[in-house]
N, C-alpha and C positions, 0 to 999 in steps of 0.2 A: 627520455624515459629514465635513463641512468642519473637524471639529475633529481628528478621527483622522487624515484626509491630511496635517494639520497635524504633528500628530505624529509623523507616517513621517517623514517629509519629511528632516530632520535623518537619517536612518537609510538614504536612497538612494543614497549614492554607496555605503555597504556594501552593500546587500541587490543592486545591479546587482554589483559586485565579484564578490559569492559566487554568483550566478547564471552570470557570464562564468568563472566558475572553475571551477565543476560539469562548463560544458559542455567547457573545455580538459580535464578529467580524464575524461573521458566519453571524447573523443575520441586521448585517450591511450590510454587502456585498450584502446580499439577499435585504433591503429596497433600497440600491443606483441604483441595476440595474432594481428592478423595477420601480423605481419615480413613476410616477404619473399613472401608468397605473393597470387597474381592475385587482385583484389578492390578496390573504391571504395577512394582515396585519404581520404578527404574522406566523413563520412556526415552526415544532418540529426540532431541533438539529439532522442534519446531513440526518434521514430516510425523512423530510418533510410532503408532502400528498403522501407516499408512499402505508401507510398503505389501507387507502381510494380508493386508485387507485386499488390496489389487490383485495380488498375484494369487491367492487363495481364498474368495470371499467364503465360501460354504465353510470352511474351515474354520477362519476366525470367528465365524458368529457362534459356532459352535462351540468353541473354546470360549467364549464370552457367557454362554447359555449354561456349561458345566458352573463356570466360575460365579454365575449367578443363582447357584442348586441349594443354596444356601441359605441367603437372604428374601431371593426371589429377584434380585438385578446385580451388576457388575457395572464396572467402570472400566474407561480407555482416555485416548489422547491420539488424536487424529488432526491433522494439517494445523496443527496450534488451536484444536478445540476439544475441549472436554467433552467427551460424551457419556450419557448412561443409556444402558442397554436392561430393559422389563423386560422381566420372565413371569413372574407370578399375573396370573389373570387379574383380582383385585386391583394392582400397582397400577395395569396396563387399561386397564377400564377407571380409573383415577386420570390418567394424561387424559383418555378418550374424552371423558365428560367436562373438562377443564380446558378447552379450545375456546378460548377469549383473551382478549386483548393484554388481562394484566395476569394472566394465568402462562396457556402454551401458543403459541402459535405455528399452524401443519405447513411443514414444508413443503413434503414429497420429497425430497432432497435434497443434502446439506446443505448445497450453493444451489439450491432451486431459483431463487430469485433472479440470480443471475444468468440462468441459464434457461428460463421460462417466460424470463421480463415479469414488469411489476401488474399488469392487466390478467391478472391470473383466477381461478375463480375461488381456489385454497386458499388464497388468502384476505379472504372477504368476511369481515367477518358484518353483526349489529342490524342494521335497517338495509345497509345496501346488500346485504347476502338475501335481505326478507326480501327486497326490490324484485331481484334477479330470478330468486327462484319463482315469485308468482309470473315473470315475464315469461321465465320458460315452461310454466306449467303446462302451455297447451300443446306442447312435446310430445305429453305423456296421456294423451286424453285415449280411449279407445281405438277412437277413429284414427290418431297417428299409430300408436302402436299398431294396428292391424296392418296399415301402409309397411312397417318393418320389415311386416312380418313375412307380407310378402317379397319386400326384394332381399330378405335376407335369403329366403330359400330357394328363389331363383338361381341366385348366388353360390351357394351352396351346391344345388345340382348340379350346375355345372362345372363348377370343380372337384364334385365329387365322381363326373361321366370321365375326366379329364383323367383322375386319377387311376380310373378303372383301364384308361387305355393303356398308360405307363404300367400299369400291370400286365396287362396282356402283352404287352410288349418284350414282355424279362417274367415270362414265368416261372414259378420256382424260387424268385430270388426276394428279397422282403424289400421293400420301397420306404425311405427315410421322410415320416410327414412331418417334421419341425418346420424346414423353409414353406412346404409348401401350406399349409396350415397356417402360417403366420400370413402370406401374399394370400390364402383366400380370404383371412380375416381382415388385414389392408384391405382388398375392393369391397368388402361388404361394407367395414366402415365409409369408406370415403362415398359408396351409393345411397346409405339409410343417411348421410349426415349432410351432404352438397352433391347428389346423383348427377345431374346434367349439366351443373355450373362447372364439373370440371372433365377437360379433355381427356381424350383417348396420351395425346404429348404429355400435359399438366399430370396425366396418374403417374406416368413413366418417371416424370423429374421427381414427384411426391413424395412416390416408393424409394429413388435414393437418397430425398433429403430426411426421411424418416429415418431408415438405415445407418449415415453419418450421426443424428441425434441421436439413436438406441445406442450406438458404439460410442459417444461419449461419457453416459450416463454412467458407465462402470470406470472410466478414467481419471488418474489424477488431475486436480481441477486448475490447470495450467491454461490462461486465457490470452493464450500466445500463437502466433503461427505458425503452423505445422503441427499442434497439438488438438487430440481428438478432441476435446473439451472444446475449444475453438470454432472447432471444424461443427459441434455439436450446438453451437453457442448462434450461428451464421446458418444455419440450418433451418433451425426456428423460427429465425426470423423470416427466411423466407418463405417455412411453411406457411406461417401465420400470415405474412403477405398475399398466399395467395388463398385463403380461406377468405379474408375480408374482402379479394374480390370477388369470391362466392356470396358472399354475405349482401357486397354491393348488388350485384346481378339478382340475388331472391328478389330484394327488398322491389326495386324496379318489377317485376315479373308480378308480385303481388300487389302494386299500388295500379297497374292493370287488369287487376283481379281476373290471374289465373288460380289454379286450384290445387292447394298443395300436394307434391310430388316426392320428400322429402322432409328431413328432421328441419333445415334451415329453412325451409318455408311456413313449416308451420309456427317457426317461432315472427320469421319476419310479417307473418300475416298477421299477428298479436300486435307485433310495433306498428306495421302501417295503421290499424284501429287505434291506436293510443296517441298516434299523430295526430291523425285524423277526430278526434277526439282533444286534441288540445291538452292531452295531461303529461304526466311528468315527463321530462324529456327522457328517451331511449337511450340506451348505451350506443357507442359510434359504430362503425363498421368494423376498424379497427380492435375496439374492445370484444366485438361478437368474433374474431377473429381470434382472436385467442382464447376466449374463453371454448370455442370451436376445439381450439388444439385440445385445451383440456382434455372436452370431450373424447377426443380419438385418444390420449396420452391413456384414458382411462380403460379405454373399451379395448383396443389392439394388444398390447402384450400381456396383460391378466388373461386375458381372454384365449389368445393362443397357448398362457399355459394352461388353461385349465382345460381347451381343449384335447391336447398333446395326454396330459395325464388322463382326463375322459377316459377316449381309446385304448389308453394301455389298460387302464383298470377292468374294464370291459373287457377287454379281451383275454386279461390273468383270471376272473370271474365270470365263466361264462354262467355260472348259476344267475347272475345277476344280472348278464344279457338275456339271456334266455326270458326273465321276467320282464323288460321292460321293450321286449320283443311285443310280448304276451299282452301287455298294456298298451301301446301303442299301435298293435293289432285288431284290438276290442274298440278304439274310438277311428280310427283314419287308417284306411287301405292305400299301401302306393299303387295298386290297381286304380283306385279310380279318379287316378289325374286332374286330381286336384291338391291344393297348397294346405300341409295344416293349419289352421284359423285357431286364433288367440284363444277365444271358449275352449277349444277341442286339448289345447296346451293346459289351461287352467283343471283340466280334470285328470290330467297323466299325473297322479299326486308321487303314483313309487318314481315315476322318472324325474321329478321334483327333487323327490327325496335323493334319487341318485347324483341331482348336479348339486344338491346341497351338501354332501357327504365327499363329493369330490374337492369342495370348495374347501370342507374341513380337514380331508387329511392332506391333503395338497395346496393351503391357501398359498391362492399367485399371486399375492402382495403380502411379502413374509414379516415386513416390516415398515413401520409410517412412520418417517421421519416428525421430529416436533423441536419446534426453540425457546427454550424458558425464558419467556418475558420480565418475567421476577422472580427472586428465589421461590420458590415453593417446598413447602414439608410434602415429602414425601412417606415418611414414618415417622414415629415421635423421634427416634433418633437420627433422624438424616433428612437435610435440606439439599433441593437441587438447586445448587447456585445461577444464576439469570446467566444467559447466554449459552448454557449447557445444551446441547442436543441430545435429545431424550431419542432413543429406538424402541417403543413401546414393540413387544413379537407375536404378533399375530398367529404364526406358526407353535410358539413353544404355548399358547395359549389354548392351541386347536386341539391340545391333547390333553388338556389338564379337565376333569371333569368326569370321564369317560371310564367306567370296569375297565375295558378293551382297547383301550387310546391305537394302539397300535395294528389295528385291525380295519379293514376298508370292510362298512357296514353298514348301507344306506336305510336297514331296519333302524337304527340307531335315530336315524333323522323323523321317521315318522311318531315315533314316542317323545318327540320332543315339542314344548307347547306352541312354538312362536316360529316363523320364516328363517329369522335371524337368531335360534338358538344355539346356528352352529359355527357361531363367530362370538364370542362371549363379550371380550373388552367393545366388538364395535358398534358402539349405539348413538343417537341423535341424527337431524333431520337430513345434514350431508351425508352421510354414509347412505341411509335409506334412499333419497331423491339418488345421488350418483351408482350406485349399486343396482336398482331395482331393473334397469334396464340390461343391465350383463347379465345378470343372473336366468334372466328368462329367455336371452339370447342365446348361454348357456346351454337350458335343459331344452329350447328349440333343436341345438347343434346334436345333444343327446338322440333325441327322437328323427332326427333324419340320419341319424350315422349308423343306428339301430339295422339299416338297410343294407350298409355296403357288407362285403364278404371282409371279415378282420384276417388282416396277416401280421405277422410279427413285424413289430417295426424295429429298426434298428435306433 
């Protein structure tokens, strides 16, 4: 050991040289692609404002959002990547509409790839995204939705009879629904998505290989062991392993012709016809297996927040429970034991209007990651250079538009012309096709939670 230091040794005024060199070229790079635009002068070698973003994310974005009050966006420097951060709605419905190959391409997040694998369904773009989505079309046909509809509110019940006992249990005292809101939304997804393919054991491991992936996603992206990212990286993969033997199992059960039961049946009853039929070849098991995850990636945590926020707002407004009491009273009685049915959903329009008001001043996807393919102008004065991770904000958009931005106002949502009026930058057919199912899962969650007695949640 003492002979090799020896050896460097002669070699450290260089090897310090080319280290303090790296780091001036570093932080070059980083001042030219900023130029002029709001953003650290000064960033740390290589981690950036990594740290900051970990340990305070609500915070940084918000000092990102001040710092972009200006222009309409900001800049940072994160794990050795440039990123820009949209605030102005125009900018941010610019990225939106520019989701192609030589334009942006959607993450989800930073190191998505590596942490989702490449069988993903975001990043599909041209003829095979046209493929996939006619494949999954018959997903969404009536007759599956109304299958939803039902086991979502089975579902439902009974974790909302569940909840009632933990009450009764500690009366007086307020009861914390985050965990358990999120675990009643896990087994709804994993019943509406692979019901019977997977075990009472299989939900148990699911739930903590879910768990480990959620806790990576906020971690520095260290793909080493004993690191969340890792631990979230290994997760996946096993999720998605055992989705595709969901996927295996439907496909069998349908080339049987049983009768769909479930989301992955009726898509597998699409492919055995397309087999059987001789046309184009089907995605593998595998492939339906992650793009499966998607599906839950998509439906489970937006969805428990927007449930979480639901209830509280309801509960701070009861002028506005009290109305969709009143509406949901006029179409379906919980007297008469029966499930509300999809028609009976499509006519609750205020309680529409209230999951779409929830969605705006609370949106549960604050921001969609993207990666400049090629520079692209983003104003006459400023190009985002290729490889840049663009933060288009969802959130600083949900307010811009509005008299009363800052006001929960589901009247707001009915004077407005279109479903999706109350997301401005998010338009085109992905958003629509993967959206259209939350949403109404949603104002479902609305109109059965209308029932429970609200107590303060902590």
């Amino acid at each position: 050991m003492i002979s090799f230091l020896s050896f460097l040794s002669p070699f450290a005024p260089f090897l310090a040289t080319l280290f303090v060199l790296i780091l001036l070229l570093e932080q070059i790079s980083y001042l030219l692609k900023k130029r002029n635009v709001p953003g650290p002068n000064i960033v740390l070698p290589f981690f950036g404002n990594a740290i900051p973003l970990v340990m305070e994310p609500t915070g940084f974005w918000e000092i990102q959002a001040h710092l972009a009050s200006s222009l309409g966006f900001s800049v940072n420097y994160i794990i050795g990547r440039f990123i820009v951060f949209i605030r102005d709605t125009e900018l941010a419905h610019l990225i939106f509409s520019n989701v192609r190959p030589d334009a942006f391409l959607l993450v989800g997040h930073p190191f998505g790839k590596k942490l989702f694998g490449e069988h993903n369904l975001i990043y599909m773009f041209g003829q095979d995204h046209k493929d996939l989505r006619r494949q999954i079309s018959p997903n969404f046909t009536p007759r599956a939705l109304s299958t939803y509809t039902a086991l979502q509110q089975n579902i439902i019940l009974e974790h909302l009879k569940s909840w009632e006992r933990l009450s009764s249990e500690s009366p007086g005292k307020s009861i914390s629904l985050r965990l358990l809101a999120r675990d009643m939304n896990l087994e709804t997804s994993q019943t509406v998505f692979v019901g019977r393919y997977l075990s009472n054991e299989a939900r148990v491991k699911f739930r903590d290989d879910y768990n480990l992936f959620n806790t990576g996603l906020m971690k520095l992206p260290f793909d080493l062991p004993g690191f969340a990212f890792r631990n979230a990286r290994l997760a996946v993969e096993r999720l998605v392993e055992t989705l595709t033997d969901c996927a295996a199992q439907s496909k069998s059960r349908m080339f049987q012709g049983d009768e769909p039961s479930c989301l992955i049946d009726f898509w597998m009853q699409e492919t055995v016809r397309e087999i059987t039929e001789s046309k184009t070849a089907p995605p593998s098991d595998y492939e339906i297996g992650s793009y499966l995850f998607d599906f839950l990636f998509a439906a489970q945590d937006a969805s428990t927040s927007s449930l979480l926020w639901a209830v509280s707002l309801l509960d701070s407004h009861p002028d506005v429970l009290r109305r969709v009491r009143e509406e949901v009273s006029s179409i379906w009685s919980p007297e008469s034991d029966s499930l509300i049915r999809s028609e009976q959903l499509r006519e609750m329009k205020y309680t529409q209007a209230v999951a779409r008001e929830v969605i705006r001043y609370r949106p549960p996807a604050t921001l969609v990651p993207h990666i400049a393919m090629k520079d692209f102008p983003l104003t006459e004065s400023y190009t985002i250079p290729k490889g840049t991770i663009v933060f288009p904000s969802v959130y600083e958009s949900s307010f811009q538009g509005f008299l009363e931005a800052d006001r929960f106002d589901p009247d707001l949502q009915t004077e407005l012309p279109g479903v999706w009026s109350w997301a401005p930058p998010m338009r085109g057919p992905k958003v629509r096709l993967e959206s259209s199912g939350a949403f109404h899962c949603h104002v479902r969650h609305c109109a059965r939670f209308q029932e429970a007695p609200y107590r303060r949640l902590r």
